[in-house]
N, C-alpha and C positions, 0 to 999 in steps of 0.2 A: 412490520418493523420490529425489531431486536428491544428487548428491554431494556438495552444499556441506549439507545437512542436520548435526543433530548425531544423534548416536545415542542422543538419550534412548526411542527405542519401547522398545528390547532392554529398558531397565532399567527402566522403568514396568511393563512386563508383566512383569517380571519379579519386579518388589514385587509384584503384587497376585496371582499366582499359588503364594503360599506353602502349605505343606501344613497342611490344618485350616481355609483360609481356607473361612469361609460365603458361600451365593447368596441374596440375598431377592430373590422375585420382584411386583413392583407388577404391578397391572392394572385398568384403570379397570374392566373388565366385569365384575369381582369373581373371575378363576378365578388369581389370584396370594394372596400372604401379605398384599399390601397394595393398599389402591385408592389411596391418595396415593404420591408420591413422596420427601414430609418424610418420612412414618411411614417409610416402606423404609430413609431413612438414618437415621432419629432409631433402627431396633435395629441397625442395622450396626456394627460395633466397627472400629477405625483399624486399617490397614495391611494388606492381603489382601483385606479380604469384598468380595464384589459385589452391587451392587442393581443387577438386571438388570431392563427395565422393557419389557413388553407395546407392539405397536403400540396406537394411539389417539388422542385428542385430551382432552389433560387442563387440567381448567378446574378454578376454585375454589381453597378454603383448603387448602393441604397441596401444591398444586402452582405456585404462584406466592413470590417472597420467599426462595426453595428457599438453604436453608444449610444447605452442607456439615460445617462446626462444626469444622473443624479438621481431620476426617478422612481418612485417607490408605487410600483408596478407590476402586473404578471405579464410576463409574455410567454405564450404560451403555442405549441401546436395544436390542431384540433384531431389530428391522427398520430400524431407520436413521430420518435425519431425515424422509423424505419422508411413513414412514406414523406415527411419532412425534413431536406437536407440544405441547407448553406453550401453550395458549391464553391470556396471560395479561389478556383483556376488558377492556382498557387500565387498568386497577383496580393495578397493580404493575407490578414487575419479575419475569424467571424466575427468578435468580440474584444471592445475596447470599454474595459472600466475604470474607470478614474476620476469619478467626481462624486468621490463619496456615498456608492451605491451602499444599502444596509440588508441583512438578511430578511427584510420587506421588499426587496427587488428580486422579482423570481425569475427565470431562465428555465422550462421547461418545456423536455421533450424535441429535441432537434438531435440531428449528427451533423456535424462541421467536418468538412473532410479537402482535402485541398489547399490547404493555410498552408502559409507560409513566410515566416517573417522574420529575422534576426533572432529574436525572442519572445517567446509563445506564440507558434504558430498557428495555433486556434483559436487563444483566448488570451488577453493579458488583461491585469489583475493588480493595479496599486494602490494603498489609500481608499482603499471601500473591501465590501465583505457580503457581497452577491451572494442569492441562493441557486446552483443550479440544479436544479433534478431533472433525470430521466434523460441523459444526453449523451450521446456517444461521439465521441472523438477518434477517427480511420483516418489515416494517412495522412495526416497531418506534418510539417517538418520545421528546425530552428537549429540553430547551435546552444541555445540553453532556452530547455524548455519546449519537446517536439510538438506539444498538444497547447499547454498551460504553464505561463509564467505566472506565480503566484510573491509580489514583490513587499517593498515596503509598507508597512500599513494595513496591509490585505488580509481579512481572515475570512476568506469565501466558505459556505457550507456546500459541499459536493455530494450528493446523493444519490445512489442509483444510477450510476454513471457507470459508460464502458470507455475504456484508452485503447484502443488496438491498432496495432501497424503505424506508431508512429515512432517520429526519428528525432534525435539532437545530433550533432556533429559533438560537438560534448557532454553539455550534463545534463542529466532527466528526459529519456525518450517519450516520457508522457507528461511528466510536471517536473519543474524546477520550482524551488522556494526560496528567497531571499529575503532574508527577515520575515517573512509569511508568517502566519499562522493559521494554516488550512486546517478544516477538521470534513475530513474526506470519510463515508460511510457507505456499506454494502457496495462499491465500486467494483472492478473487476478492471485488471493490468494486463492485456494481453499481447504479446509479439511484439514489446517496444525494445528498443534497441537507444542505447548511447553512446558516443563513442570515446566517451573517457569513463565518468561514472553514473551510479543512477538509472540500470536500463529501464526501468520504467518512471522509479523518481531518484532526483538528489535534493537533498536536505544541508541549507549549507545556511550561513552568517546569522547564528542566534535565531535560528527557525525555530519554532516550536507547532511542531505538526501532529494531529491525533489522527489515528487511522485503525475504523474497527471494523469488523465483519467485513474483508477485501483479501479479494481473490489475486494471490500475482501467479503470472504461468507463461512461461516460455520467453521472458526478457531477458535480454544478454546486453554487457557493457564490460571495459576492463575490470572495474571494479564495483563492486554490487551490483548481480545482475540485477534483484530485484530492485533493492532501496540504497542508496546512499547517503550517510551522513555524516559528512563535516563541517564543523564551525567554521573553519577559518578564520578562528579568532575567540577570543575570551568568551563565554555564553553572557549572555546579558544582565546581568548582576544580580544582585538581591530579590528573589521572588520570580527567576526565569523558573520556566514550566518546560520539562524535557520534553521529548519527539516521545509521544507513548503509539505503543502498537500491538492491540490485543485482538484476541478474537480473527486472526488472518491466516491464508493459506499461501504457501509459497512451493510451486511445483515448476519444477522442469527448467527453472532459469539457471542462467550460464554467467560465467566471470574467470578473469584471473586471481581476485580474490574475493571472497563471500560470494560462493553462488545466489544465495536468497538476501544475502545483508551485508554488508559494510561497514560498522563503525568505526571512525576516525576519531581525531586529536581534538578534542573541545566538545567532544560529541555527549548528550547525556541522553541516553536512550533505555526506556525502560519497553520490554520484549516480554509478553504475555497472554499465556492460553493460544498459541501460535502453532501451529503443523507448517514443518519444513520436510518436504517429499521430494526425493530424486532431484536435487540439487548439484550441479556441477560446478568445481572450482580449482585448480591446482594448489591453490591453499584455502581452505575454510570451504569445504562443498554445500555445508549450510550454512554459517556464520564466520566472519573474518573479523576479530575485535584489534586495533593499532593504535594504541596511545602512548603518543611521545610528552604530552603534557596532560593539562588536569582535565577530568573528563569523567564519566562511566559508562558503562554498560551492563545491564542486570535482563537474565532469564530468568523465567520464572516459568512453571507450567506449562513447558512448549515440549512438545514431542517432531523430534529430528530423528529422521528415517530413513533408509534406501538412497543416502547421499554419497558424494564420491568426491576423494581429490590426493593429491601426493600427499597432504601435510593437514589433520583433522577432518576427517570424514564430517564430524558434525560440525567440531568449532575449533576455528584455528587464533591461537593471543599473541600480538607480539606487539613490540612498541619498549618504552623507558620502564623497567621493570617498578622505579619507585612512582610512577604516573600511574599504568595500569591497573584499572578498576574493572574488572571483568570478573562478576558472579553468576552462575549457574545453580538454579536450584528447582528440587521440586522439577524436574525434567527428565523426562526418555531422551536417550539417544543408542539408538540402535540398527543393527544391520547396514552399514553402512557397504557401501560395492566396495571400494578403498578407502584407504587412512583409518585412521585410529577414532576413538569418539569426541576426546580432546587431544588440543595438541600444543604446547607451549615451545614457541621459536627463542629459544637461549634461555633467559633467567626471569622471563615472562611470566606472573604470576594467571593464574585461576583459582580463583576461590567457590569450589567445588560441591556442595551439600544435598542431603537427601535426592538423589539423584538415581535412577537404573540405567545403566548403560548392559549392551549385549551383543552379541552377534557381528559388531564391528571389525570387516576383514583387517585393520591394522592394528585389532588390539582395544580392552575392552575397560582395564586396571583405571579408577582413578582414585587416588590415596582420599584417606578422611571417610567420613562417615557416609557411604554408596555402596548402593545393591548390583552386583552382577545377578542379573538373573532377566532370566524371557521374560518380556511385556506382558505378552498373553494379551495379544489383540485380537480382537472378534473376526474380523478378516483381512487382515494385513495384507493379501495379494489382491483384495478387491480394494483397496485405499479407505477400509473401515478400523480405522483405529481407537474405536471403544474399546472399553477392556472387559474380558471376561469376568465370570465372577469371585473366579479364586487368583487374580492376578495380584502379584506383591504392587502395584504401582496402586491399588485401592487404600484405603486408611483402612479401611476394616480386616483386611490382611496384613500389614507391614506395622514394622514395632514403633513410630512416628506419629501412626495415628492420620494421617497427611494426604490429600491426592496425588500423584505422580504424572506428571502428564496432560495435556491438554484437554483428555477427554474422558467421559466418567462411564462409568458399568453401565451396560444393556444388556449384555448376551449371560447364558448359563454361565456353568464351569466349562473347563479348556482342558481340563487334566496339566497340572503343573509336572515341567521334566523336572528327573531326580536327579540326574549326571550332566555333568556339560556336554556338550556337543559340539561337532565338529560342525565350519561352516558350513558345508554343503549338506549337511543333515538339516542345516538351519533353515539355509534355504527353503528347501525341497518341501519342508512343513508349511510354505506360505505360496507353493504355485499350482 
Protein backbone atom coordinates (compact mmCIF):
# COMPACT_ATOMS: atom_id res chain seq x y z
CA UNK A 1 0.00 0.00 0.00
CA UNK A 2 1.27 3.74 -1.04
CA UNK A 3 2.24 5.85 1.76
CA UNK A 4 -0.35 8.49 1.15
CA UNK A 5 -3.00 5.56 2.07
CA UNK A 6 -4.97 5.86 5.42
CA UNK A 7 -4.61 3.12 7.94
CA UNK A 8 -8.01 2.05 8.11
CA UNK A 9 -6.73 -2.05 7.09
CA UNK A 10 -5.20 -2.18 10.86
CA UNK A 11 -8.55 -1.25 12.25
CA UNK A 12 -11.22 -3.11 10.08
CA UNK A 13 -9.45 -6.30 10.74
CA UNK A 14 -9.21 -5.54 13.63
CA UNK A 15 -13.12 -5.02 14.42
CA UNK A 16 -13.95 -8.17 12.77
CA UNK A 17 -11.25 -10.26 14.47
CA UNK A 18 -12.97 -9.93 18.07
CA UNK A 19 -12.97 -12.99 20.30
CA UNK A 20 -16.32 -15.14 20.01
CA UNK A 21 -16.65 -13.53 16.62
CA UNK A 22 -18.51 -16.59 14.34
CA UNK A 23 -17.45 -17.87 10.43
CA UNK A 24 -20.52 -18.93 8.26
CA UNK A 25 -19.41 -20.49 5.39
CA UNK A 26 -21.86 -20.10 1.80
CA UNK A 27 -21.18 -22.43 -1.07
CA UNK A 28 -23.17 -22.69 -4.00
CA UNK A 29 -22.13 -26.71 -4.20
CA UNK A 30 -23.85 -27.23 -1.09
CA UNK A 31 -20.54 -28.31 1.26
CA UNK A 32 -20.94 -24.72 3.43
CA UNK A 33 -23.85 -23.70 6.05
CA UNK A 34 -25.30 -21.85 3.22
CA UNK A 35 -25.90 -22.03 -0.66
CA UNK A 36 -26.93 -18.21 -0.79
CA UNK A 37 -24.96 -15.36 0.26
CA UNK A 38 -28.24 -13.16 1.76
CA UNK A 39 -28.79 -16.34 3.95
CA UNK A 40 -24.86 -16.33 5.13
CA UNK A 41 -25.51 -12.62 6.38
CA UNK A 42 -29.21 -12.73 7.06
CA UNK A 43 -27.48 -15.44 10.47
CA UNK A 44 -24.41 -13.35 10.79
CA UNK A 45 -24.70 -10.96 13.94
CA UNK A 46 -22.90 -7.20 13.47
CA UNK A 47 -19.49 -6.47 14.43
CA UNK A 48 -16.86 -9.62 14.26
CA UNK A 49 -18.71 -12.61 12.42
CA UNK A 50 -17.53 -13.62 9.04
CA UNK A 51 -19.33 -14.90 6.01
CA UNK A 52 -16.62 -16.44 4.33
CA UNK A 53 -17.92 -17.55 0.83
CA UNK A 54 -16.57 -20.71 -1.44
CA UNK A 55 -15.19 -20.21 -5.11
CA UNK A 56 -18.22 -20.35 -7.77
CA UNK A 57 -20.42 -18.59 -9.84
CA UNK A 58 -23.47 -17.57 -7.87
CA UNK A 59 -26.74 -16.83 -9.63
CA UNK A 60 -30.30 -16.35 -8.58
CA UNK A 61 -32.46 -15.09 -5.46
CA UNK A 62 -30.25 -14.95 -2.36
CA UNK A 63 -27.25 -13.69 -4.38
CA UNK A 64 -28.27 -10.63 -6.28
CA UNK A 65 -29.95 -7.39 -4.32
CA UNK A 66 -27.25 -8.64 -1.60
CA UNK A 67 -27.96 -6.35 1.75
CA UNK A 68 -25.72 -6.06 4.27
CA UNK A 69 -28.69 -4.60 6.64
CA UNK A 70 -26.41 -2.49 8.58
CA UNK A 71 -24.05 -5.04 9.65
CA UNK A 72 -20.57 -4.44 10.59
CA UNK A 73 -19.04 -7.48 9.08
CA UNK A 74 -16.47 -9.14 6.70
CA UNK A 75 -17.73 -10.74 3.80
CA UNK A 76 -15.36 -12.08 2.20
CA UNK A 77 -14.30 -14.83 -0.80
CA UNK A 78 -12.06 -17.56 0.25
CA UNK A 79 -10.37 -17.58 -3.37
CA UNK A 80 -10.63 -14.09 -4.72
CA UNK A 81 -12.52 -12.37 -7.39
CA UNK A 82 -11.39 -14.35 -10.25
CA UNK A 83 -12.82 -17.80 -9.07
CA UNK A 84 -15.71 -15.91 -7.16
CA UNK A 85 -18.36 -14.25 -9.24
CA UNK A 86 -22.05 -12.79 -8.58
CA UNK A 87 -23.60 -13.48 -11.77
CA UNK A 88 -26.26 -11.15 -11.49
CA UNK A 89 -28.33 -12.34 -15.40
CA UNK A 90 -28.78 -8.60 -15.90
CA UNK A 91 -32.30 -9.38 -13.70
CA UNK A 92 -30.60 -6.81 -10.64
CA UNK A 93 -27.86 -5.46 -9.05
CA UNK A 94 -25.04 -7.48 -6.52
CA UNK A 95 -25.19 -4.91 -3.93
CA UNK A 96 -27.76 -2.85 -1.97
CA UNK A 97 -26.41 -0.60 0.85
CA UNK A 98 -28.59 1.51 2.75
CA UNK A 99 -28.73 1.03 6.24
CA UNK A 100 -26.09 2.69 7.36
CA UNK A 101 -23.27 0.20 6.59
CA UNK A 102 -19.66 1.90 8.24
CA UNK A 103 -16.03 1.34 6.82
CA UNK A 104 -16.28 -1.79 9.61
CA UNK A 105 -18.58 -3.41 6.86
CA UNK A 106 -16.14 -5.10 4.43
CA UNK A 107 -16.99 -6.37 0.89
CA UNK A 108 -13.97 -8.48 -0.24
CA UNK A 109 -12.77 -10.08 -3.13
CA UNK A 110 -15.80 -10.94 -5.63
CA UNK A 111 -16.42 -9.69 -9.44
CA UNK A 112 -20.11 -8.68 -9.91
CA UNK A 113 -20.77 -8.78 -13.60
CA UNK A 114 -24.18 -8.84 -15.10
CA UNK A 115 -26.13 -5.98 -13.00
CA UNK A 116 -28.13 -4.31 -14.26
CA UNK A 117 -30.37 -1.59 -12.83
CA UNK A 118 -31.63 1.88 -13.57
CA UNK A 119 -28.83 2.99 -11.27
CA UNK A 120 -25.69 1.32 -10.08
CA UNK A 121 -25.87 -1.63 -11.89
CA UNK A 122 -23.50 -3.51 -9.68
CA UNK A 123 -23.70 -1.81 -6.57
CA UNK A 124 -25.83 1.09 -5.05
CA UNK A 125 -24.51 3.03 -2.19
CA UNK A 126 -26.78 5.59 0.08
CA UNK A 127 -26.43 6.73 3.72
CA UNK A 128 -23.51 4.27 4.70
CA UNK A 129 -19.70 4.10 3.74
CA UNK A 130 -18.85 0.25 2.96
CA UNK A 131 -15.44 -0.99 2.62
CA UNK A 132 -14.94 -2.78 -0.58
CA UNK A 133 -11.59 -4.35 -1.45
CA UNK A 134 -10.30 -6.40 -4.01
CA UNK A 135 -13.40 -6.54 -6.44
CA UNK A 136 -13.86 -6.29 -9.92
CA UNK A 137 -16.72 -4.84 -11.72
CA UNK A 138 -17.07 -6.43 -15.82
CA UNK A 139 -19.95 -5.73 -17.72
CA UNK A 140 -22.07 -4.37 -15.70
CA UNK A 141 -24.80 -1.55 -17.18
CA UNK A 142 -27.26 1.73 -15.86
CA UNK A 143 -28.19 4.98 -17.21
CA UNK A 144 -26.15 6.59 -14.23
CA UNK A 145 -23.83 4.71 -12.81
CA UNK A 146 -22.71 1.49 -15.03
CA UNK A 147 -20.96 -0.36 -12.20
CA UNK A 148 -21.56 1.93 -8.87
CA UNK A 149 -24.06 4.62 -7.77
CA UNK A 150 -22.30 6.28 -4.99
CA UNK A 151 -25.40 8.56 -3.56
CA UNK A 152 -26.49 10.83 -0.69
CA UNK A 153 -24.65 10.16 2.53
CA UNK A 154 -22.36 7.67 1.04
CA UNK A 155 -18.62 7.80 1.65
CA UNK A 156 -17.57 4.06 0.60
CA UNK A 157 -13.75 3.23 0.72
CA UNK A 158 -12.94 1.46 -2.67
CA UNK A 159 -9.82 -0.34 -2.77
CA UNK A 160 -8.07 -2.40 -5.18
CA UNK A 161 -10.83 -2.53 -7.33
CA UNK A 162 -11.08 -3.12 -11.15
CA UNK A 163 -14.30 -1.22 -13.27
CA UNK A 164 -13.96 -2.74 -16.86
CA UNK A 165 -16.38 -3.17 -19.70
CA UNK A 166 -18.92 -1.36 -18.08
CA UNK A 167 -21.74 0.97 -19.53
CA UNK A 168 -24.19 4.08 -18.47
CA UNK A 169 -26.51 5.21 -21.15
CA UNK A 170 -25.49 8.52 -19.34
CA UNK A 171 -23.29 9.42 -16.59
CA UNK A 172 -20.24 7.50 -15.19
CA UNK A 173 -19.63 4.05 -17.18
CA UNK A 174 -18.28 2.82 -13.96
CA UNK A 175 -19.21 5.19 -10.90
CA UNK A 176 -21.62 8.01 -10.63
CA UNK A 177 -21.55 10.18 -7.50
CA UNK A 178 -24.17 12.21 -6.07
CA UNK A 179 -23.62 14.08 -3.21
CA UNK A 180 -20.97 11.03 -2.56
CA UNK A 181 -18.10 11.27 -0.98
CA UNK A 182 -15.94 8.12 -2.31
CA UNK A 183 -12.37 7.95 -1.55
CA UNK A 184 -11.50 5.36 -4.32
CA UNK A 185 -7.55 3.98 -4.04
CA UNK A 186 -5.15 1.94 -6.42
CA UNK A 187 -8.39 1.13 -8.71
CA UNK A 188 -8.01 0.62 -12.11
CA UNK A 189 -10.87 2.26 -14.83
CA UNK A 190 -10.69 0.15 -17.74
CA UNK A 191 -12.96 0.21 -21.27
CA UNK A 192 -15.98 2.04 -19.40
CA UNK A 193 -17.91 3.88 -21.77
CA UNK A 194 -20.91 6.82 -20.97
CA UNK A 195 -23.02 8.15 -22.98
CA UNK A 196 -23.06 11.61 -22.13
CA UNK A 197 -20.41 12.12 -19.44
CA UNK A 198 -17.88 10.48 -17.03
CA UNK A 199 -16.61 7.38 -19.28
CA UNK A 200 -15.43 5.81 -16.43
CA UNK A 201 -16.89 8.36 -13.57
CA UNK A 202 -19.10 11.57 -13.24
CA UNK A 203 -18.76 13.62 -10.25
CA UNK A 204 -21.78 15.80 -10.01
CA UNK A 205 -24.21 17.75 -7.00
CA UNK A 206 -21.54 18.79 -4.25
CA UNK A 207 -19.52 15.52 -4.50
CA UNK A 208 -16.47 15.48 -3.06
CA UNK A 209 -14.53 12.50 -4.32
CA UNK A 210 -10.56 11.48 -3.51
CA UNK A 211 -8.85 9.42 -5.91
CA UNK A 212 -5.20 8.35 -5.52
CA UNK A 213 -2.89 5.92 -7.25
CA UNK A 214 -5.85 4.85 -10.24
CA UNK A 215 -5.22 3.80 -13.47
CA UNK A 216 -7.94 5.22 -16.03
CA UNK A 217 -7.22 3.69 -19.70
CA UNK A 218 -9.26 3.42 -22.58
CA UNK A 219 -12.90 5.19 -21.40
CA UNK A 220 -14.71 7.14 -23.73
CA UNK A 221 -17.99 9.52 -23.14
CA UNK A 222 -18.95 12.89 -24.90
CA UNK A 223 -17.41 14.52 -22.46
CA UNK A 224 -14.73 13.33 -20.00
CA UNK A 225 -13.59 10.44 -21.21
CA UNK A 226 -11.92 9.54 -18.22
CA UNK A 227 -13.59 11.72 -15.20
CA UNK A 228 -16.30 14.19 -15.13
CA UNK A 229 -17.07 16.92 -12.94
CA UNK A 230 -20.05 19.08 -12.42
CA UNK A 231 -21.71 20.42 -9.62
CA UNK A 232 -24.83 21.29 -10.93
CA UNK A 233 -25.20 23.48 -8.54
CA UNK A 234 -23.50 25.91 -5.84
CA UNK A 235 -20.65 23.37 -4.08
CA UNK A 236 -21.76 22.98 -0.55
CA UNK A 237 -20.84 25.98 1.42
CA UNK A 238 -18.46 26.67 4.10
CA UNK A 239 -15.95 23.81 4.70
CA UNK A 240 -16.89 21.76 1.16
CA UNK A 241 -13.79 19.68 0.42
CA UNK A 242 -12.97 19.57 -3.54
CA UNK A 243 -12.89 16.27 -5.77
CA UNK A 244 -8.83 15.89 -5.26
CA UNK A 245 -6.88 13.59 -7.65
CA UNK A 246 -3.38 12.73 -7.19
CA UNK A 247 -1.05 10.23 -7.91
CA UNK A 248 -3.20 8.87 -11.25
CA UNK A 249 -2.67 7.78 -14.83
CA UNK A 250 -4.85 8.49 -17.65
CA UNK A 251 -4.02 6.80 -20.97
CA UNK A 252 -5.87 6.20 -24.21
CA UNK A 253 -9.31 7.68 -23.14
CA UNK A 254 -11.44 9.38 -25.75
CA UNK A 255 -14.21 12.47 -25.61
CA UNK A 256 -15.58 15.38 -27.45
CA UNK A 257 -14.10 17.29 -24.69
CA UNK A 258 -11.39 16.49 -22.08
CA UNK A 259 -9.96 13.32 -23.24
CA UNK A 260 -8.64 12.37 -19.63
CA UNK A 261 -10.97 15.09 -17.59
CA UNK A 262 -13.62 17.52 -17.70
CA UNK A 263 -14.25 20.11 -15.44
CA UNK A 264 -17.37 22.04 -15.38
CA UNK A 265 -19.45 25.01 -13.79
CA UNK A 266 -19.31 24.71 -9.79
CA UNK A 267 -16.57 22.29 -10.23
CA UNK A 268 -13.63 22.63 -7.54
CA UNK A 269 -11.06 20.17 -8.60
CA UNK A 270 -7.68 20.00 -7.42
CA UNK A 271 -5.43 17.75 -10.25
CA UNK A 272 -1.90 16.57 -8.92
CA UNK A 273 1.22 14.52 -9.53
CA UNK A 274 -1.07 13.04 -12.44
CA UNK A 275 0.44 11.51 -16.14
CA UNK A 276 -2.07 12.23 -18.88
CA UNK A 277 -0.78 9.99 -22.00
CA UNK A 278 -2.24 9.72 -25.62
CA UNK A 279 -5.44 11.32 -24.78
CA UNK A 280 -7.93 12.04 -27.39
CA UNK A 281 -10.37 15.06 -27.67
CA UNK A 282 -11.46 17.54 -30.37
CA UNK A 283 -10.97 20.10 -27.63
CA UNK A 284 -8.88 19.44 -24.43
CA UNK A 285 -6.95 15.95 -25.68
CA UNK A 286 -5.87 15.94 -21.98
CA UNK A 287 -7.90 18.39 -19.96
CA UNK A 288 -11.02 20.46 -20.93
CA UNK A 289 -11.66 23.15 -18.00
CA UNK A 290 -15.66 25.35 -18.72
CA UNK A 291 -16.66 27.58 -16.19
CA UNK A 292 -19.60 29.78 -16.62
CA UNK A 293 -19.91 30.44 -12.84
CA UNK A 294 -17.90 30.13 -9.70
CA UNK A 295 -15.62 27.21 -9.46
CA UNK A 296 -11.79 26.07 -9.97
CA UNK A 297 -9.63 24.02 -11.38
CA UNK A 298 -5.85 23.83 -10.36
CA UNK A 299 -2.69 21.48 -11.93
CA UNK A 300 -0.18 21.11 -10.29
CA UNK A 301 2.73 18.51 -11.06
CA UNK A 302 1.14 16.60 -13.82
CA UNK A 303 3.02 15.80 -16.86
CA UNK A 304 0.51 15.77 -20.14
CA UNK A 305 2.18 13.96 -23.07
CA UNK A 306 1.53 12.42 -26.74
CA UNK A 307 -2.19 13.87 -26.46
CA UNK A 308 -4.24 15.07 -29.40
CA UNK A 309 -7.11 17.36 -30.39
CA UNK A 310 -8.18 20.46 -32.87
CA UNK A 311 -8.07 22.96 -29.81
CA UNK A 312 -5.27 22.26 -26.75
CA UNK A 313 -3.37 19.24 -27.28
CA UNK A 314 -2.91 19.31 -23.26
CA UNK A 315 -5.57 21.69 -22.00
CA UNK A 316 -8.33 23.37 -23.48
CA UNK A 317 -10.31 26.84 -20.97
CA UNK A 318 -13.32 28.12 -21.87
CA UNK A 319 -16.40 29.21 -20.04
CA UNK A 320 -17.26 33.17 -18.45
CA UNK A 321 -13.84 34.77 -18.67
CA UNK A 322 -14.69 36.57 -15.11
CA UNK A 323 -15.68 32.92 -13.59
CA UNK A 324 -12.83 30.90 -14.82
CA UNK A 325 -10.38 29.66 -12.51
CA UNK A 326 -8.11 27.54 -14.28
CA UNK A 327 -4.15 27.37 -12.99
CA UNK A 328 -1.47 25.40 -14.36
CA UNK A 329 1.54 24.93 -12.59
CA UNK A 330 4.69 23.18 -12.03
CA UNK A 331 3.73 20.97 -15.14
CA UNK A 332 4.99 19.39 -18.45
CA UNK A 333 3.03 19.41 -21.20
CA UNK A 334 4.56 18.21 -24.34
CA UNK A 335 4.65 16.44 -27.64
CA UNK A 336 1.39 16.70 -28.07
CA UNK A 337 0.30 14.54 -31.97
CA UNK A 338 -2.09 17.90 -32.39
CA UNK A 339 -3.12 21.17 -30.90
CA UNK A 340 -1.20 23.59 -29.11
CA UNK A 341 -0.19 22.74 -25.09
CA UNK A 342 -2.75 25.32 -23.87
CA UNK A 343 -5.49 26.57 -25.46
CA UNK A 344 -7.90 29.53 -24.49
CA UNK A 345 -11.51 29.55 -26.49
CA UNK A 346 -12.10 33.61 -26.64
CA UNK A 347 -11.05 35.80 -23.54
CA UNK A 348 -10.78 32.68 -21.38
CA UNK A 349 -8.15 33.20 -18.88
CA UNK A 350 -5.15 30.42 -17.79
CA UNK A 351 -3.06 31.39 -15.30
CA UNK A 352 0.06 29.66 -16.45
CA UNK A 353 3.44 29.31 -14.10
CA UNK A 354 6.58 27.49 -13.79
CA UNK A 355 5.65 25.32 -16.32
CA UNK A 356 7.80 23.39 -19.49
CA UNK A 357 5.95 23.07 -22.40
CA UNK A 358 7.74 21.41 -25.92
CA UNK A 359 7.31 19.66 -28.88
CA UNK A 360 3.56 20.38 -28.97
CA UNK A 361 2.56 20.03 -32.96
CA UNK A 362 0.17 23.35 -32.48
CA UNK A 363 2.58 25.23 -30.81
CA UNK A 364 4.62 25.38 -27.70
CA UNK A 365 4.64 29.75 -26.39
CA UNK A 366 2.88 30.27 -23.06
CA UNK A 367 3.35 33.92 -21.96
CA UNK A 368 4.62 34.47 -18.07
CA UNK A 369 7.23 32.90 -16.50
CA UNK A 370 7.62 29.14 -18.55
CA UNK A 371 10.40 27.10 -19.98
CA UNK A 372 10.15 25.93 -23.65
CA UNK A 373 12.56 23.37 -23.45
CA UNK A 374 12.74 19.13 -23.79
CA UNK A 375 11.64 17.37 -20.67
CA UNK A 376 14.30 14.95 -20.99
CA UNK A 377 12.53 11.90 -19.97
CA UNK A 378 14.31 8.70 -19.24
CA UNK A 379 12.30 6.93 -22.00
CA UNK A 380 9.36 8.61 -23.34
CA UNK A 381 8.71 6.01 -26.17
CA UNK A 382 8.75 3.26 -23.48
CA UNK A 383 5.91 5.54 -21.27
CA UNK A 384 9.01 6.09 -18.74
CA UNK A 385 8.66 9.46 -17.89
CA UNK A 386 11.27 10.03 -15.12
CA UNK A 387 13.55 12.62 -15.77
CA UNK A 388 17.01 12.49 -16.56
CA UNK A 389 19.51 14.12 -14.69
CA UNK A 390 20.34 17.22 -16.43
CA UNK A 391 16.69 17.90 -17.23
CA UNK A 392 15.46 21.65 -16.62
CA UNK A 393 12.00 20.25 -15.22
CA UNK A 394 14.59 19.03 -11.89
CA UNK A 395 14.98 21.86 -9.09
CA UNK A 396 18.46 21.29 -9.31
CA UNK A 397 18.63 22.52 -12.82
CA UNK A 398 16.02 25.20 -13.37
CA UNK A 399 16.39 28.91 -11.86
CA UNK A 400 12.87 28.10 -9.42
CA UNK A 401 14.54 25.63 -7.56
CA UNK A 402 11.11 23.53 -8.11
CA UNK A 403 10.05 19.91 -9.47
CA UNK A 404 8.42 20.02 -12.90
CA UNK A 405 6.43 17.29 -13.54
CA UNK A 406 4.88 14.35 -11.98
CA UNK A 407 7.84 12.52 -11.74
CA UNK A 408 11.40 12.80 -10.28
CA UNK A 409 15.04 11.83 -11.57
CA UNK A 410 16.39 8.11 -12.02
CA UNK A 411 18.29 7.96 -15.07
CA UNK A 412 21.95 9.63 -15.97
CA UNK A 413 22.20 12.72 -18.09
CA UNK A 414 20.31 12.80 -21.54
CA UNK A 415 22.56 15.31 -23.16
CA UNK A 416 20.33 18.47 -23.15
CA UNK A 417 19.74 19.95 -27.07
CA UNK A 418 21.10 23.35 -27.75
CA UNK A 419 18.83 24.50 -30.69
CA UNK A 420 15.27 23.97 -31.27
CA UNK A 421 14.03 21.26 -33.19
CA UNK A 422 11.84 20.67 -35.61
CA UNK A 423 8.91 18.16 -34.87
CA UNK A 424 9.85 15.33 -36.56
CA UNK A 425 13.50 15.51 -35.19
CA UNK A 426 11.42 15.37 -31.92
CA UNK A 427 9.79 12.68 -32.64
CA UNK A 428 12.30 10.32 -34.08
CA UNK A 429 14.55 10.99 -30.50
CA UNK A 430 11.59 9.02 -28.64
CA UNK A 431 10.88 5.85 -31.16
Amino acid sequence: MKPYAPAVGFILFAAVSLAGAATYRVDVNGAGDFLSIQEGIDAAQSIGDTVLVAPGIYTGAGNREIDLQGKNLLLKSEGGAEVTIIDCEHAGRGFYFHSGEFWYTVVQGFTVTNGSRYEGGAVWIENSSPAIWDCVFDGNSASFGGAMHVGVGAAPNIENCIFRNNVAIDYGGAIYSYQGQPYVLESEFIDNEAGINGGAMSIKASSSVRLLYCDFEGNTAQDGGGIYVGMLGAPGGEGFIPTIISFCTFTENEATRGGALFSNSFALVSFAFCTVVRNTAYQGGGLYSHTDYAGFFDVQNCTIVWNSAHNGGGLCCAGDPDYNMTTVSTSIIAFSESGNALHRLGFTPITATFNVTFGNAGGDQVSGNNLVVDPLFCDGAGDDYNLCEDSMCRGNNNDWGILIGSHRQICGPCGTPVEHQTWGAIKGRYR
